[in-house]
CHARMM-style PDB file with segment names, atoms N, HN, CA, C and O in Angstrom:
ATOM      1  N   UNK     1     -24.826 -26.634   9.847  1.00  0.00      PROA
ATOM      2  CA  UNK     1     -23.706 -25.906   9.321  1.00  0.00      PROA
ATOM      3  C   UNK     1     -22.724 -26.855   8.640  1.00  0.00      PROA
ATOM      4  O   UNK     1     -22.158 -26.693   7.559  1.00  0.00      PROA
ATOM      5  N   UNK     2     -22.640 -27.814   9.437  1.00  0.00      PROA
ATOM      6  HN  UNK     2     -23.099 -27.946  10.316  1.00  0.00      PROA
ATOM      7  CA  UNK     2     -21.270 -28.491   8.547  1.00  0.00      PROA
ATOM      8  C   UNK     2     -21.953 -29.461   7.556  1.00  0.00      PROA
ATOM      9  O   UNK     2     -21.285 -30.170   6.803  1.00  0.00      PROA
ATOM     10  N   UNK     3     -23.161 -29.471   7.578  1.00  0.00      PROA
ATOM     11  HN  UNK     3     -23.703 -28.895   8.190  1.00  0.00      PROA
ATOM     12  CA  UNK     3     -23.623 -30.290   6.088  1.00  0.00      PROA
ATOM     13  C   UNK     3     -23.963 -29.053   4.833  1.00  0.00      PROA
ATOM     14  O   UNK     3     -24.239 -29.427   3.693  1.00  0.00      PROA
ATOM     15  N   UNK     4     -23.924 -27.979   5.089  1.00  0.00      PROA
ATOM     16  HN  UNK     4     -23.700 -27.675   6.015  1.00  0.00      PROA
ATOM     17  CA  UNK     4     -24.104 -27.070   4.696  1.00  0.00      PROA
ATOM     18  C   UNK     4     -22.875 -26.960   3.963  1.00  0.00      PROA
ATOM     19  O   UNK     4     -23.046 -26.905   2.745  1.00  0.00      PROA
ATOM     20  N   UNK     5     -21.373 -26.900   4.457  1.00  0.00      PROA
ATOM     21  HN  UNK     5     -21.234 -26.945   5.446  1.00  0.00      PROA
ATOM     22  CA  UNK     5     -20.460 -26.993   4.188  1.00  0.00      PROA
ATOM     23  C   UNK     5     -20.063 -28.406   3.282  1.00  0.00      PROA
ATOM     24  O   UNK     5     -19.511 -28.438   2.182  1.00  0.00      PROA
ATOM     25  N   UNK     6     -20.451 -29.356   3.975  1.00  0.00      PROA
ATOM     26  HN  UNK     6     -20.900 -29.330   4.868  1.00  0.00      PROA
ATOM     27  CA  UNK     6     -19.781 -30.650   2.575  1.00  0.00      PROA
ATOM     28  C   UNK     6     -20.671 -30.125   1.223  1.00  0.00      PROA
ATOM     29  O   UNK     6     -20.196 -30.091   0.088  1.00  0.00      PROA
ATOM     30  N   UNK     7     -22.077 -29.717   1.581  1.00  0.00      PROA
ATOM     31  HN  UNK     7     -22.462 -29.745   2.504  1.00  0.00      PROA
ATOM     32  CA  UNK     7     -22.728 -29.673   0.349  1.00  0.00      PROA
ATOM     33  C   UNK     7     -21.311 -28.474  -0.564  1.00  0.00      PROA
ATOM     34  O   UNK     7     -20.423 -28.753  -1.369  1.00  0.00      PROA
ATOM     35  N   UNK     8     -21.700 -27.265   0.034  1.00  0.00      PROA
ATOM     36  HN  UNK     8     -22.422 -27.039   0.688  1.00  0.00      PROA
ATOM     37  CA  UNK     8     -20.878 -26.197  -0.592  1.00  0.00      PROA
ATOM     38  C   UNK     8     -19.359 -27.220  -1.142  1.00  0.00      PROA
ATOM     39  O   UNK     8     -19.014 -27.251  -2.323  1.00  0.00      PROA
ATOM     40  N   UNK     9     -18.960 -27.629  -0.543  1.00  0.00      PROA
ATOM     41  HN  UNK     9     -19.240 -27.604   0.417  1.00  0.00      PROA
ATOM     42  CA  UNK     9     -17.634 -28.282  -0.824  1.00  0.00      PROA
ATOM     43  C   UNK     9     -17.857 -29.603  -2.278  1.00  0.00      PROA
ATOM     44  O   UNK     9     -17.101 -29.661  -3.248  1.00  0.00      PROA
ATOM     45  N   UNK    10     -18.805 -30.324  -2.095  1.00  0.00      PROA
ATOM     46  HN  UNK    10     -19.418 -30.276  -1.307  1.00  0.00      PROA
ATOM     47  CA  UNK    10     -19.171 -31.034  -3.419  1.00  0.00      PROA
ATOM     48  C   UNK    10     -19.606 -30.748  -4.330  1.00  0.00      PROA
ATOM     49  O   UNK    10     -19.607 -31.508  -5.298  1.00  0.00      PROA
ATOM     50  N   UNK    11     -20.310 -29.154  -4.364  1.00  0.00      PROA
ATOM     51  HN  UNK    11     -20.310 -28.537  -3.577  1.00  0.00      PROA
ATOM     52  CA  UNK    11     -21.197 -28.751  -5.521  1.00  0.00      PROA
ATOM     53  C   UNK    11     -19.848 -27.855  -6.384  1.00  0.00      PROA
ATOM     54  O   UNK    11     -19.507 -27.924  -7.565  1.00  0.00      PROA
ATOM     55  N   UNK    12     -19.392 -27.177  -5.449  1.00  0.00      PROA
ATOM     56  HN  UNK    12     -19.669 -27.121  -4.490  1.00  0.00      PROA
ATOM     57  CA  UNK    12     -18.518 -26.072  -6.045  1.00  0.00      PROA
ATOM     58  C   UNK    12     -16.836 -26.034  -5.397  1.00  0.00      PROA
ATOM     59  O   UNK    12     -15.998 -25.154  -5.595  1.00  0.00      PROA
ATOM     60  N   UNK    13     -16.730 -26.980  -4.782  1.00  0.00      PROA
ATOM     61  HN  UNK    13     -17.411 -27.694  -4.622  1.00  0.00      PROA
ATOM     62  CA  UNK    13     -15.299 -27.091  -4.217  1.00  0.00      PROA
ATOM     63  C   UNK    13     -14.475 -26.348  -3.174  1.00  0.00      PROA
ATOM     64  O   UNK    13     -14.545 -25.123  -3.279  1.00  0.00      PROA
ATOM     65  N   UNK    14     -13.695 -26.825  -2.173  1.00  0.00      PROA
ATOM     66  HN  UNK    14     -13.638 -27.820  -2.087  1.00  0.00      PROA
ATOM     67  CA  UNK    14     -13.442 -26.267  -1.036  1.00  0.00      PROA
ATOM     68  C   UNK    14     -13.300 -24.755  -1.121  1.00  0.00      PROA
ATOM     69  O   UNK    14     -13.927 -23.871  -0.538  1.00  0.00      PROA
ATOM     70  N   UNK    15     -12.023 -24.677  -2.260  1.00  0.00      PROA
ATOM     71  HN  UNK    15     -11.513 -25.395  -2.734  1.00  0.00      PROA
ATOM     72  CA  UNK    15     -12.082 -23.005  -2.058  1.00  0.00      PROA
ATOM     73  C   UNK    15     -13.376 -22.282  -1.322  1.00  0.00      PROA
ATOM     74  O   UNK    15     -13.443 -21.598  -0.301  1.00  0.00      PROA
ATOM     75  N   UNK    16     -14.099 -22.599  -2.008  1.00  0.00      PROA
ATOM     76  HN  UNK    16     -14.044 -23.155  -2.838  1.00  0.00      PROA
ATOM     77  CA  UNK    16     -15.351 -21.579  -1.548  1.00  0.00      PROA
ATOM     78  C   UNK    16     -15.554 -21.923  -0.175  1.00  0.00      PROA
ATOM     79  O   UNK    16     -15.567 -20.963   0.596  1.00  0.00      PROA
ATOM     80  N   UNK    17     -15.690 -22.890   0.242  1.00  0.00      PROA
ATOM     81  HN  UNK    17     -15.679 -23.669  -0.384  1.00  0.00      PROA
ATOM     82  CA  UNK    17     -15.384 -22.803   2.549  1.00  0.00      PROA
ATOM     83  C   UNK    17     -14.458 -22.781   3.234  1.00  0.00      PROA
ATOM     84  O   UNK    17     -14.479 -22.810   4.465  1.00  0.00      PROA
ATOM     85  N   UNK    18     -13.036 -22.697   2.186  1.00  0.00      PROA
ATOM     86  HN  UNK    18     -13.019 -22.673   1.186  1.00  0.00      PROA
ATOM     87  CA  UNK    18     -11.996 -22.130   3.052  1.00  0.00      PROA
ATOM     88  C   UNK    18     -11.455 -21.082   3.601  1.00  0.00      PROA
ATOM     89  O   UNK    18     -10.980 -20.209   2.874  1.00  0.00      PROA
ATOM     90  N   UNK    19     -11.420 -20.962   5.055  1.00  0.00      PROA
ATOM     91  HN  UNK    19     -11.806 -21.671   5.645  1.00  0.00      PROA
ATOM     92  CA  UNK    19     -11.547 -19.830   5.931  1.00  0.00      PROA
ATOM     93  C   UNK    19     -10.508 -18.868   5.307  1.00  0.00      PROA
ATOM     94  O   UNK    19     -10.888 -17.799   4.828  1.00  0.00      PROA
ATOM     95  N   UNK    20      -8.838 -19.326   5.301  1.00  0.00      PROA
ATOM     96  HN  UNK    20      -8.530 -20.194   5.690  1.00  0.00      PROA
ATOM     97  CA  UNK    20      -7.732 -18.785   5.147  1.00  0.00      PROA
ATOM     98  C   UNK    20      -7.333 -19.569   4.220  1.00  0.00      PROA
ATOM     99  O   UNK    20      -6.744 -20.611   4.507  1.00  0.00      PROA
ATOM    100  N   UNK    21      -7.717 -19.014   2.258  1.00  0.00      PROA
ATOM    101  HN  UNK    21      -8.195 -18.167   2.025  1.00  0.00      PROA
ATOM    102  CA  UNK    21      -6.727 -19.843   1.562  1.00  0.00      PROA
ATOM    103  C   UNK    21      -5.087 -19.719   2.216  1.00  0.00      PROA
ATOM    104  O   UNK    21      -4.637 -19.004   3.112  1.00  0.00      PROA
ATOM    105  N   UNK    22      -4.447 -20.750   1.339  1.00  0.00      PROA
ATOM    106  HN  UNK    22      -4.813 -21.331   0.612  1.00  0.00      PROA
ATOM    107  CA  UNK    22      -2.492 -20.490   1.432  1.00  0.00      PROA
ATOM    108  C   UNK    22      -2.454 -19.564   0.535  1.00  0.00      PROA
ATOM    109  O   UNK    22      -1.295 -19.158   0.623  1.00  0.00      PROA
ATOM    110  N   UNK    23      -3.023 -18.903  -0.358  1.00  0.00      PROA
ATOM    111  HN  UNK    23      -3.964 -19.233  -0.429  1.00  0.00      PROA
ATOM    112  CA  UNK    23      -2.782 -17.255  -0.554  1.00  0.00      PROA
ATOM    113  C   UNK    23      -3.648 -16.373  -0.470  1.00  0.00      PROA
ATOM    114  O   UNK    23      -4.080 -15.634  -1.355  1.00  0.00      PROA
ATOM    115  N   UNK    24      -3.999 -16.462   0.946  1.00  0.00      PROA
ATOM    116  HN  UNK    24      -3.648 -17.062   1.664  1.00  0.00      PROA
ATOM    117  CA  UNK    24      -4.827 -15.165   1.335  1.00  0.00      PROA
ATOM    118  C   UNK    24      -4.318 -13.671   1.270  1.00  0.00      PROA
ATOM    119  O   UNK    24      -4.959 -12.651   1.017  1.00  0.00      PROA
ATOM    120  N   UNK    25      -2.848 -13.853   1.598  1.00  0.00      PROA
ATOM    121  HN  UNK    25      -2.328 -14.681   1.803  1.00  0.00      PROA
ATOM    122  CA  UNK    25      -2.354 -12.673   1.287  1.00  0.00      PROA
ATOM    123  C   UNK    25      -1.740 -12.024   0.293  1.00  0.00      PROA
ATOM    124  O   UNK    25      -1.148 -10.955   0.440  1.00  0.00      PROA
ATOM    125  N   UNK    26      -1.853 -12.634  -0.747  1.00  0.00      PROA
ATOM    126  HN  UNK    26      -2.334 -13.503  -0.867  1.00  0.00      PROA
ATOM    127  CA  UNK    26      -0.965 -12.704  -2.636  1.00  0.00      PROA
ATOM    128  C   UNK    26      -2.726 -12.160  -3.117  1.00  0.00      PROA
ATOM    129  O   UNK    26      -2.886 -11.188  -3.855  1.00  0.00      PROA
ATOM    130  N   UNK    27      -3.675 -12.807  -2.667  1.00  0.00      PROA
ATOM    131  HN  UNK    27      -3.545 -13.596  -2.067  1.00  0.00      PROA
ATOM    132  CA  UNK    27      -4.770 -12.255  -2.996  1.00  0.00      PROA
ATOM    133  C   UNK    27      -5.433 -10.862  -2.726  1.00  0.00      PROA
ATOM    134  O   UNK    27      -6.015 -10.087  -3.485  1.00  0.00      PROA
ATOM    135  N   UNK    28      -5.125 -10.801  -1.274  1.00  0.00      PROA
ATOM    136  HN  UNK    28      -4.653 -11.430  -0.657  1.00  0.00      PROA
ATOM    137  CA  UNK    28      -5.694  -9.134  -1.205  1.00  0.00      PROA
ATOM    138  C   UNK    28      -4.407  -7.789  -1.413  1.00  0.00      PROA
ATOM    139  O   UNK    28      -4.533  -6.570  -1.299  1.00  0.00      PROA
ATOM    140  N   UNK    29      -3.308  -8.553  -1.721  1.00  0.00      PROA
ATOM    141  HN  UNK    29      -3.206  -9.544  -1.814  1.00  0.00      PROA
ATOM    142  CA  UNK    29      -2.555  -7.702  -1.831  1.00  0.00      PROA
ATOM    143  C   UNK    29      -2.458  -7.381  -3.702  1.00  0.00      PROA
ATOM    144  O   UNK    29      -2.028  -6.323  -4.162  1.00  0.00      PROA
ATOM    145  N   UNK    30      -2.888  -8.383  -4.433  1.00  0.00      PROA
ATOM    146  HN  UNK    30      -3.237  -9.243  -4.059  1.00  0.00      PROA
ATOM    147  CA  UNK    30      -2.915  -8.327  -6.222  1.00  0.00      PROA
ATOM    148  C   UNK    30      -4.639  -7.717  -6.349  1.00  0.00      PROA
ATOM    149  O   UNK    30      -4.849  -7.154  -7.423  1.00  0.00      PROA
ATOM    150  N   UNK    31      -5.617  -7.764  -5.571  1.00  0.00      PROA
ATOM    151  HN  UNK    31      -5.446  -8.221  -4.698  1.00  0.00      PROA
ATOM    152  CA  UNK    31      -6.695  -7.434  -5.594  1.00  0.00      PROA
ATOM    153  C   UNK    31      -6.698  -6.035  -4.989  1.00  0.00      PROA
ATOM    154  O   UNK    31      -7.444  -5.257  -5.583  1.00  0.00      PROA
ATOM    155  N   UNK    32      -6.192  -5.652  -4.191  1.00  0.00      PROA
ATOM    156  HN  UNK    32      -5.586  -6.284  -3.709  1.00  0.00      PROA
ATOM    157  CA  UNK    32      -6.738  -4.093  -3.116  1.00  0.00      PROA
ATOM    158  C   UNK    32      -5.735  -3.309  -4.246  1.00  0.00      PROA
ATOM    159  O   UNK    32      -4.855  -3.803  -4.950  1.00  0.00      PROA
ATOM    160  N   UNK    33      -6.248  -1.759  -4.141  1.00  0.00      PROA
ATOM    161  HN  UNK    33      -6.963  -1.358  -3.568  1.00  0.00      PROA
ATOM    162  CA  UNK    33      -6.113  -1.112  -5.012  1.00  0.00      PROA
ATOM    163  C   UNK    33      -5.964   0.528  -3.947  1.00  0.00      PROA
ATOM    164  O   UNK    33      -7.021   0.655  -3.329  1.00  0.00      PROA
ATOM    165  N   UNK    34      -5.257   1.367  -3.717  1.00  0.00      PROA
ATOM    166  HN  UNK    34      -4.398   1.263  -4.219  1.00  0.00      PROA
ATOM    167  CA  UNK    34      -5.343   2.606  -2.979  1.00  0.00      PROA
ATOM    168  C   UNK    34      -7.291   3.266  -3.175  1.00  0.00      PROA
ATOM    169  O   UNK    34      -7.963   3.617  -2.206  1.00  0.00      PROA
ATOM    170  N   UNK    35      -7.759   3.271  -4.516  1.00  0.00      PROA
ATOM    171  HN  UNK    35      -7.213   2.986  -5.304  1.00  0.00      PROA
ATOM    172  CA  UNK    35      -8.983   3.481  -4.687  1.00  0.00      PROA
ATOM    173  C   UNK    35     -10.132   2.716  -4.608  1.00  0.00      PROA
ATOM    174  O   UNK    35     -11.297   2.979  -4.909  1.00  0.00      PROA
ATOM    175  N   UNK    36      -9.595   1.694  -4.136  1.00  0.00      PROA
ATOM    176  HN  UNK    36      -8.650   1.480  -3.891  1.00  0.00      PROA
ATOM    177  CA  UNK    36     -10.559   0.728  -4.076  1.00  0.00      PROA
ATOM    178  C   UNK    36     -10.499  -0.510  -2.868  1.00  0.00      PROA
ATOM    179  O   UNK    36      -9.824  -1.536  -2.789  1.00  0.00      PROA
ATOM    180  N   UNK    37     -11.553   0.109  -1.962  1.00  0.00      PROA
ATOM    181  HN  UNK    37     -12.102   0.943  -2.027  1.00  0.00      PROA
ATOM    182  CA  UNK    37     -11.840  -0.777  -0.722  1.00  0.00      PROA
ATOM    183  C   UNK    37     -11.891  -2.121  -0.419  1.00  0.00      PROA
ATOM    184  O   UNK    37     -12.823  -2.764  -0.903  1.00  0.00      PROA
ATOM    185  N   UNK    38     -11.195  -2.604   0.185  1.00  0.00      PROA
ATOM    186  HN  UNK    38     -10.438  -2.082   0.578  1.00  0.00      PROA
ATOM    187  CA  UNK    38     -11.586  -3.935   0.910  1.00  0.00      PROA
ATOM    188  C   UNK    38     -13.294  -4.140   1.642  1.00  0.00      PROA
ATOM    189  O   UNK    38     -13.724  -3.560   2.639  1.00  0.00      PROA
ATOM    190  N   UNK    39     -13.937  -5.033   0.869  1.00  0.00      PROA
ATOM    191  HN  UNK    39     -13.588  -5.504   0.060  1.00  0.00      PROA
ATOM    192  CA  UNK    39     -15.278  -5.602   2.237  1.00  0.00      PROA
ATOM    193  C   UNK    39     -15.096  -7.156   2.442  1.00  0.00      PROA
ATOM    194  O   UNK    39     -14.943  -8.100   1.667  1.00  0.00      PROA
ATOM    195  N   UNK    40     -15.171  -7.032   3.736  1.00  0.00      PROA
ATOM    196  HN  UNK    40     -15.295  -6.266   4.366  1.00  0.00      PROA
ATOM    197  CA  UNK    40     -15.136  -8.288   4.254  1.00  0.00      PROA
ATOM    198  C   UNK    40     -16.662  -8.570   4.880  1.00  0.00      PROA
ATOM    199  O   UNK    40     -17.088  -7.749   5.693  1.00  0.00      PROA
ATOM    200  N   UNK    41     -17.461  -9.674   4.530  1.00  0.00      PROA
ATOM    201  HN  UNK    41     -17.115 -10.342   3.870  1.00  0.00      PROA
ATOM    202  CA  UNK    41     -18.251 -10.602   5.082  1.00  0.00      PROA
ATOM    203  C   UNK    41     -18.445 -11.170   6.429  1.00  0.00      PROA
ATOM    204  O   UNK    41     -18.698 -12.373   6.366  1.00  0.00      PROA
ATOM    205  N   UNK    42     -18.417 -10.790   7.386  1.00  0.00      PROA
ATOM    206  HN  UNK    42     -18.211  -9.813   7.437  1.00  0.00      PROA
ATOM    207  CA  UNK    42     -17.876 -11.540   8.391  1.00  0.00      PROA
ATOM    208  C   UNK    42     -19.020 -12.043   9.197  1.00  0.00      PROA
ATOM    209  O   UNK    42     -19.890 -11.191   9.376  1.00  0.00      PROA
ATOM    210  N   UNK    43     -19.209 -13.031   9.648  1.00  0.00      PROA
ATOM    211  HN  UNK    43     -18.503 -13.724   9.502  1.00  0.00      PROA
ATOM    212  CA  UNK    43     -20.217 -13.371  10.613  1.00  0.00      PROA
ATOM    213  C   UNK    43     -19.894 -13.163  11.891  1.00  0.00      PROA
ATOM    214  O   UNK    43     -18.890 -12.545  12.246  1.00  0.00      PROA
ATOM    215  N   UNK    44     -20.724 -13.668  12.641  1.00  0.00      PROA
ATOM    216  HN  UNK    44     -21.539 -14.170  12.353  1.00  0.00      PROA
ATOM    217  CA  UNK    44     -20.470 -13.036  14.481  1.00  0.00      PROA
ATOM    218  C   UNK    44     -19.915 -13.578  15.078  1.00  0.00      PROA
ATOM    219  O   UNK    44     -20.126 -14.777  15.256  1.00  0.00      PROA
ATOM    220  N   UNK    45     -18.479 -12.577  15.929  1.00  0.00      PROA
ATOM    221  HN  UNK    45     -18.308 -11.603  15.783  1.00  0.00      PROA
ATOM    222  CA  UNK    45     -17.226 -13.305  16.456  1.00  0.00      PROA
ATOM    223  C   UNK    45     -16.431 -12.907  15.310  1.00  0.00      PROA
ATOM    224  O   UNK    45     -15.856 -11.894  15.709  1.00  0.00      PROA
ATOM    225  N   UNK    46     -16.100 -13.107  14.216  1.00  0.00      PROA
ATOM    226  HN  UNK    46     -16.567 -13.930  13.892  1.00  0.00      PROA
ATOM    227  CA  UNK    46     -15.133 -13.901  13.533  1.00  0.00      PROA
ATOM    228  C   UNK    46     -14.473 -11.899  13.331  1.00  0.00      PROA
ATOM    229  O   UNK    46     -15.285 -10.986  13.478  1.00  0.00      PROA
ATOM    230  N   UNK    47     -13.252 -11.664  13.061  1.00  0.00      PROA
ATOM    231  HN  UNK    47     -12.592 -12.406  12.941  1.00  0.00      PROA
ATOM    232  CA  UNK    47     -12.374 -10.737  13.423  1.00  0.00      PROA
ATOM    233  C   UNK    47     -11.198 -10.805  11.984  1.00  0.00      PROA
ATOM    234  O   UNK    47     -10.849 -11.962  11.753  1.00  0.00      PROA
ATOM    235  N   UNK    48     -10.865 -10.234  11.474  1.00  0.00      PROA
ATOM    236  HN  UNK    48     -11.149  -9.294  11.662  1.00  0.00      PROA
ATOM    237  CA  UNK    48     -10.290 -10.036  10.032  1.00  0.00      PROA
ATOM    238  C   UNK    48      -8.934  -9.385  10.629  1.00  0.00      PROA
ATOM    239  O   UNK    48      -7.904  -9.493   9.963  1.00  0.00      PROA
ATOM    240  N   UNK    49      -8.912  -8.667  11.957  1.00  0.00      PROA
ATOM    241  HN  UNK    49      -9.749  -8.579  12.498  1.00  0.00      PROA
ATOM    242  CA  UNK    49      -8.164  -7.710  12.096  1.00  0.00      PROA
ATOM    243  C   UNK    49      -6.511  -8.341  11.866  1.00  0.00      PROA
ATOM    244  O   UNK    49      -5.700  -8.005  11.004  1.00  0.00      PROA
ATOM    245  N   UNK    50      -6.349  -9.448  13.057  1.00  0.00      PROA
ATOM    246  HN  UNK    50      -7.008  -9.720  13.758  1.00  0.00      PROA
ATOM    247  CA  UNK    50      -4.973 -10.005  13.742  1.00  0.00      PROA
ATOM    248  C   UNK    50      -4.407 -10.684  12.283  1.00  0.00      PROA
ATOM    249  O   UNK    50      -3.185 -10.834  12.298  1.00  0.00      PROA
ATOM    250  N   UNK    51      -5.270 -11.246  10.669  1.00  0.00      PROA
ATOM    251  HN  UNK    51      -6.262 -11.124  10.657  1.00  0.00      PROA
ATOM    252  CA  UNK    51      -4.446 -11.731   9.674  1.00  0.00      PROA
ATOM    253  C   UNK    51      -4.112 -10.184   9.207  1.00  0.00      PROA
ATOM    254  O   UNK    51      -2.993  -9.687   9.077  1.00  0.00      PROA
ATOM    255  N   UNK    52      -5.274  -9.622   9.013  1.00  0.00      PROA
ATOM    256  HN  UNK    52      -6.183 -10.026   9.119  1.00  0.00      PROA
ATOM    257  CA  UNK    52      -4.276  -8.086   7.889  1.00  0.00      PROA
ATOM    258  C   UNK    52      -3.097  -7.521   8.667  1.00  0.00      PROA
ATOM    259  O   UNK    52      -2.236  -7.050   7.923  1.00  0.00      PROA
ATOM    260  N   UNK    53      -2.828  -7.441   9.977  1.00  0.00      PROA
ATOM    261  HN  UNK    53      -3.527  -7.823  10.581  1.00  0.00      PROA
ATOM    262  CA  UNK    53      -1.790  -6.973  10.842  1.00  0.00      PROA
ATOM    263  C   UNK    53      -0.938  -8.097  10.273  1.00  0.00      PROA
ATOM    264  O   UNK    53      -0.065  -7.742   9.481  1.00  0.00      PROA
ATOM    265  N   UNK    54      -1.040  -9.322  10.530  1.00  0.00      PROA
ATOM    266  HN  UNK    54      -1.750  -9.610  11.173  1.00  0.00      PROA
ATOM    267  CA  UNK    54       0.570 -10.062   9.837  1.00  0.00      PROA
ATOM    268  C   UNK    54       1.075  -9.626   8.542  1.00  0.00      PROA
ATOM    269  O   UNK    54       2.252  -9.348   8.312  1.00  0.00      PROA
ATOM    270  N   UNK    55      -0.357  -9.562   7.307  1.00  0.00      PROA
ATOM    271  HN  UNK    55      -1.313  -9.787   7.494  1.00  0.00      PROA
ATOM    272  CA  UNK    55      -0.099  -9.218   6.232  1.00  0.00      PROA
ATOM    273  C   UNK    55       1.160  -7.937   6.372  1.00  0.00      PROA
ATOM    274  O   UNK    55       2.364  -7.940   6.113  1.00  0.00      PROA
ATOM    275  N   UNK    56       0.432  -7.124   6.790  1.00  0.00      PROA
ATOM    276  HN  UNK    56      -0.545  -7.122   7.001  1.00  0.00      PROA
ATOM    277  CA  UNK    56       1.247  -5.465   6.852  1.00  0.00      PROA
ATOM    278  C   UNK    56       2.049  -5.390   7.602  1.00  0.00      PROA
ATOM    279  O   UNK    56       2.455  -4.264   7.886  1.00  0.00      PROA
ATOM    280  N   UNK    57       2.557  -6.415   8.170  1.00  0.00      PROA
ATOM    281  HN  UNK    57       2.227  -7.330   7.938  1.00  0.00      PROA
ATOM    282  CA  UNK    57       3.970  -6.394   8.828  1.00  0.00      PROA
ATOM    283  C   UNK    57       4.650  -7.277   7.881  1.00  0.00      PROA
ATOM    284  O   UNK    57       5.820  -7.068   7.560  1.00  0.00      PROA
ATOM    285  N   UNK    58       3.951  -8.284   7.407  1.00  0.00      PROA
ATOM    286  HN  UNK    58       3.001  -8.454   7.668  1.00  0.00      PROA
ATOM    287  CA  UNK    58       5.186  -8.938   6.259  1.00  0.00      PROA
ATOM    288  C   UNK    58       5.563  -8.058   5.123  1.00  0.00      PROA
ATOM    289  O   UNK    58       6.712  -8.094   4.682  1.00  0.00      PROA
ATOM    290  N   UNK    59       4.955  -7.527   4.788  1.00  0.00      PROA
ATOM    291  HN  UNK    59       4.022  -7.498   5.146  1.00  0.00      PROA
ATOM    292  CA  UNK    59       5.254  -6.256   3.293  1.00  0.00      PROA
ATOM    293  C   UNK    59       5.763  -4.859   3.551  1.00  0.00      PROA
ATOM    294  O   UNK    59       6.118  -3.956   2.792  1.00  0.00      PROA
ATOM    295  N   UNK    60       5.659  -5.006   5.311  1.00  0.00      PROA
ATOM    296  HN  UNK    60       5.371  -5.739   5.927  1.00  0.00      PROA
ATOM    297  CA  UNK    60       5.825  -3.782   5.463  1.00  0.00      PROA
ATOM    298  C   UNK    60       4.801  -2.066   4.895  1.00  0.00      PROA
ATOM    299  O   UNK    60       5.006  -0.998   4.318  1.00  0.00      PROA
ATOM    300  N   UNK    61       3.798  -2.768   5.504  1.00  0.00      PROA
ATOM    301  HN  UNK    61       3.632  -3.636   5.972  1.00  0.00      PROA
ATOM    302  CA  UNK    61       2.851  -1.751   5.361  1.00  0.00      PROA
ATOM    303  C   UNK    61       2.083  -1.035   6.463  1.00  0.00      PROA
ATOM    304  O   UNK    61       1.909  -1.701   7.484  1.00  0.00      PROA
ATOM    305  N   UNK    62       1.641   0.081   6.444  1.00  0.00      PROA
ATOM    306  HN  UNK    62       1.782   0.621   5.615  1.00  0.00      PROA
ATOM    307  CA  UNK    62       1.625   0.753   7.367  1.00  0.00      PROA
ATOM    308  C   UNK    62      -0.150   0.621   7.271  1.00  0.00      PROA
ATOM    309  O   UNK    62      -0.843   1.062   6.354  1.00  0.00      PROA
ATOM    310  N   UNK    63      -0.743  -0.296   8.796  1.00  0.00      PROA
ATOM    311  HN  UNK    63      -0.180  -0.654   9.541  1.00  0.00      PROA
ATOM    312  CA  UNK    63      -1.538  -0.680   8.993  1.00  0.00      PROA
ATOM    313  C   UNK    63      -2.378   0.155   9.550  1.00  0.00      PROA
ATOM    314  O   UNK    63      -1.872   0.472  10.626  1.00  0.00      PROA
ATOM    315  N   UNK    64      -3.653   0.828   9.375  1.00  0.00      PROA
ATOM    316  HN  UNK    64      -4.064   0.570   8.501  1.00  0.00      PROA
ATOM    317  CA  UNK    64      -4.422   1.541  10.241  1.00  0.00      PROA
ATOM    318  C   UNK    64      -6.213   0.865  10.066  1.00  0.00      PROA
ATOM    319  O   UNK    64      -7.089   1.231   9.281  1.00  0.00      PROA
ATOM    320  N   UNK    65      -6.251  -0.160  11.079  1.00  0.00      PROA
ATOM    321  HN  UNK    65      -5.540  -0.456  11.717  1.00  0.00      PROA
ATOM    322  CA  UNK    65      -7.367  -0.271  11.199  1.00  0.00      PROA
ATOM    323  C   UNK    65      -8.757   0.981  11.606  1.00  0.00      PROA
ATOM    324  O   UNK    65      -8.572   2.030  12.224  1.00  0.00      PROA
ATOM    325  N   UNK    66      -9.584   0.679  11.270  1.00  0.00      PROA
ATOM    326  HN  UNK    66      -9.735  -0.172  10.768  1.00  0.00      PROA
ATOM    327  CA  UNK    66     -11.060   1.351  11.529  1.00  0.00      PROA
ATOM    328  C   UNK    66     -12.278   0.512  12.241  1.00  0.00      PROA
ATOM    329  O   UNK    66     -12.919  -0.325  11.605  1.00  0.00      PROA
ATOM    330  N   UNK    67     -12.443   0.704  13.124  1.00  0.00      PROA
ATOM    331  HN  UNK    67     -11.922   1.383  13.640  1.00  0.00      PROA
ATOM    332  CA  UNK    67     -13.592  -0.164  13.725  1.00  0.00      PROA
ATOM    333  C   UNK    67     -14.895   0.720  13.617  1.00  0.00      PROA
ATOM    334  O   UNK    67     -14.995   1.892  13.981  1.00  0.00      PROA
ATOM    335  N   UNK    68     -16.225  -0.346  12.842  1.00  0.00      PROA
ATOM    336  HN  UNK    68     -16.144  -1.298  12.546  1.00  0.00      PROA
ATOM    337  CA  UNK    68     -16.866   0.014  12.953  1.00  0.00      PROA
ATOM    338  C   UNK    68     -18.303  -0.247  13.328  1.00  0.00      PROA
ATOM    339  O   UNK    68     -19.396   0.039  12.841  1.00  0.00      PROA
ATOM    340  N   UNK    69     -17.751  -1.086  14.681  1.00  0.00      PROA
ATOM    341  HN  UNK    69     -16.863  -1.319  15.077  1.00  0.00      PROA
ATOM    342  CA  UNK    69     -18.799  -1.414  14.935  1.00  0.00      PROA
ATOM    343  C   UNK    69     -18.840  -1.366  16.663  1.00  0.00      PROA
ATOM    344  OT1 UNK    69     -19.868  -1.675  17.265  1.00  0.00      PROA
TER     345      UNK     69
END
C-alpha cells in the first residue's frame, strides 16, 4: 500500500492520495448541486459521515445522512 502510494504520488502528484485536501469543503460545496448526488468511494472502515457533519454545521446546513449499508 504505501509503495503504491509514493508511486501514485510521483507519477501524478499528492493530490490524488490525499485523504482530506485543505479544501475539501470549498470543493463539495462548489461541486454538489440539489440535482445532483454526491458518491463517495470509500474503502473498508473509512466513514465520510463525522467531515460532512462539520461541513453542515459550518454553512449551516441542514444535514440528513442515509445509511446504506
Amino acid at each position: 500500500m504505501l509503495a503504491m502510494i509514493e508511486y501514485i504520488n510521483d507519477c501524478l502528484g499528492e493530490a490524488y492520495t490525499d485523504i482530506y485536501p485543505s479544501n475539501y469543503d470549498d470543493i463539495l460545496m462548489n461541486e454538489a448541486k440539489p440535482d445532483l448526488p454526491i458518491c463517495f468511494l470509500l474503502s473498508l472502515g473509512s466513514d465520510p459521515t463525522g467531515q460532512l457533519d462539520i461541513i453542515a454545521k459550518k454553512r449551516k446546513i441542514d444535514f440528513k445522512p442515509i445509511s446504506m449499508g
